[in-house]
N, C-alpha and C positions, 0 to 999 in steps of 0.2 A: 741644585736647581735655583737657578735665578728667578726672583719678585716679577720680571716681567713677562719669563717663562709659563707660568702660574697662568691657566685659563682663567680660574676667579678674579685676577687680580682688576681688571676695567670692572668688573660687576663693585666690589667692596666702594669704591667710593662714591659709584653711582647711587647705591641704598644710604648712605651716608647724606648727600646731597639731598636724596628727597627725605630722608626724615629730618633733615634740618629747615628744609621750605613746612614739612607738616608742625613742626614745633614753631615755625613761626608766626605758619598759618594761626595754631593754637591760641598761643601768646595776644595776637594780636584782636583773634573774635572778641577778649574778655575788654579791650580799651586800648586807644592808641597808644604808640611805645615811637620814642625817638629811634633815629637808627642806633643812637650811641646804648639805648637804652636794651634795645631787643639783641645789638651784638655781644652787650653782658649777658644777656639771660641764653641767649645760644653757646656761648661761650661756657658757663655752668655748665650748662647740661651735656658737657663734655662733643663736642662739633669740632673740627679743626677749622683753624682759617678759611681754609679754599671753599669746604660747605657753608661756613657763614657769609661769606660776599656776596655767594651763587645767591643765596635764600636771599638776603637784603635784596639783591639787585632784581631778580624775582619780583618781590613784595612790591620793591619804588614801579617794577616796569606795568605789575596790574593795579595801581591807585594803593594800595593797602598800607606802604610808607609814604605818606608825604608831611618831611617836619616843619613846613610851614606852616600847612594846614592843621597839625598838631599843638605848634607854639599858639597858632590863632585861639584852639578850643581852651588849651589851658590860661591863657592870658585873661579871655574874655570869664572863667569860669570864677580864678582867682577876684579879677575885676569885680565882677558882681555880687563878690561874696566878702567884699571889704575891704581887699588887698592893695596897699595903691604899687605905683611903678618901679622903688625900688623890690620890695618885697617879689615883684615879677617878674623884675628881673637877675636876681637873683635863684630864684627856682630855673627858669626856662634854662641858666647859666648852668645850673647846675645836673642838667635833662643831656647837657653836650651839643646846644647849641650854640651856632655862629650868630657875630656881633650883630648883621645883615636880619638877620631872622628873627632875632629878639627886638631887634629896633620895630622891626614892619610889626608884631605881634604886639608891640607896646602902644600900639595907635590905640585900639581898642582901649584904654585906659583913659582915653579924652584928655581935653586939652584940662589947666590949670583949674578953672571954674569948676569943671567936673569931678576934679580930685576935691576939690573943698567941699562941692556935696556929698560924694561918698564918707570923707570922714567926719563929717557932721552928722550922716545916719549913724555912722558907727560909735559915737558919742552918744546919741539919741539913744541907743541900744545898751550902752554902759551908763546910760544918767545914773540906773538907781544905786548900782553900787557908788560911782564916783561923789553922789549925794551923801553917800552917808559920811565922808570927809566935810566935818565943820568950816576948818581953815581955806579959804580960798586958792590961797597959795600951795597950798600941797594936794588941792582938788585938781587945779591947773597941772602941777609939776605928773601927775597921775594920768593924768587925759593928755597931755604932752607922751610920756613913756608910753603908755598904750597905741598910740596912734603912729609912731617911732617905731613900735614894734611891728606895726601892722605895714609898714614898709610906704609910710609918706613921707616927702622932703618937710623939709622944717618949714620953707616958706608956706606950703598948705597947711602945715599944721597949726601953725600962728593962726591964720587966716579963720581954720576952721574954729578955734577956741578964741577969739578975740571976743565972740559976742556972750560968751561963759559969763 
């Protein structure tokens, strides 16, 4: 007997397809998921292709994925918790978003002046350890790598340590 013979065989992938929308559905209650992100974790949980697209496309068609809106919440979250624009954009980069979506999601980080006061608070917030370096120079060369790490361009980062 042939696979298409088989009365079960249209039921097997329709049960397939909806528990790939409910695992999506799941997935996504707990916090938004890029698409690149949620068709790993459908992918794990053993879903073939053709159910994972159905579910994405599903998800995009009732508001539930939208990676803009996604890069927006994580950019601005990043942002206000220290991060400047490369650091941002390297995360978002790394979520499997396009070049288009990371740029629009990187507004949120403000213009130049505003990367200099974020990494001024975030200096503010390491005074007391970088204090406890006597030598200027290696207080600086410290609040430099910190602030580098925290994903700002050099030219803020001058900026923000000049008044050190």
């Amino acid at each position: 007997m042939k696979k298409d013979d088989c009365p079960q065989a249209g039921s097997v992938p329709h049960k397939e397809n909806s528990r790939a929308l409910d695992s999506a559905f799941r997935i996504l209650t707990r916090r938004d998921h890029t698409q690149k992100e949620l068709r790993v974790k459908l992918r794990q949980k053993g879903f073939g292709r053709a159910a994972i697209e159905g579910a994405l496309a599903r998800c995009r068609e009732l508001g539930y994925l939208d990676d803009a809106k996604t890069a927006t919440v994580i950019a601005g979250h990043l942002s206000d918790s220290g991060y400047g624009p490369l650091r941002i954009r390297h995360t978002l980069g790394q979520k499997g978003l396009d070049d288009a979506t990371i740029e629009q999601a990187l507004s949120r980080c403000g213009d130049e002046e505003a990367q200099v006061l974020s990494a001024r608070r975030m200096l503010e917030k390491k005074a007391s350890r970088l204090n406890r370096e006597d030598d200027p120079w290696k207080r600086r060369q410290k609040a430099y790598r910190f602030l580098c790490g925290r994903g700002f361009s050099s030219t803020v980062i001058n900026r923000a340590i000049a008044d050190d």
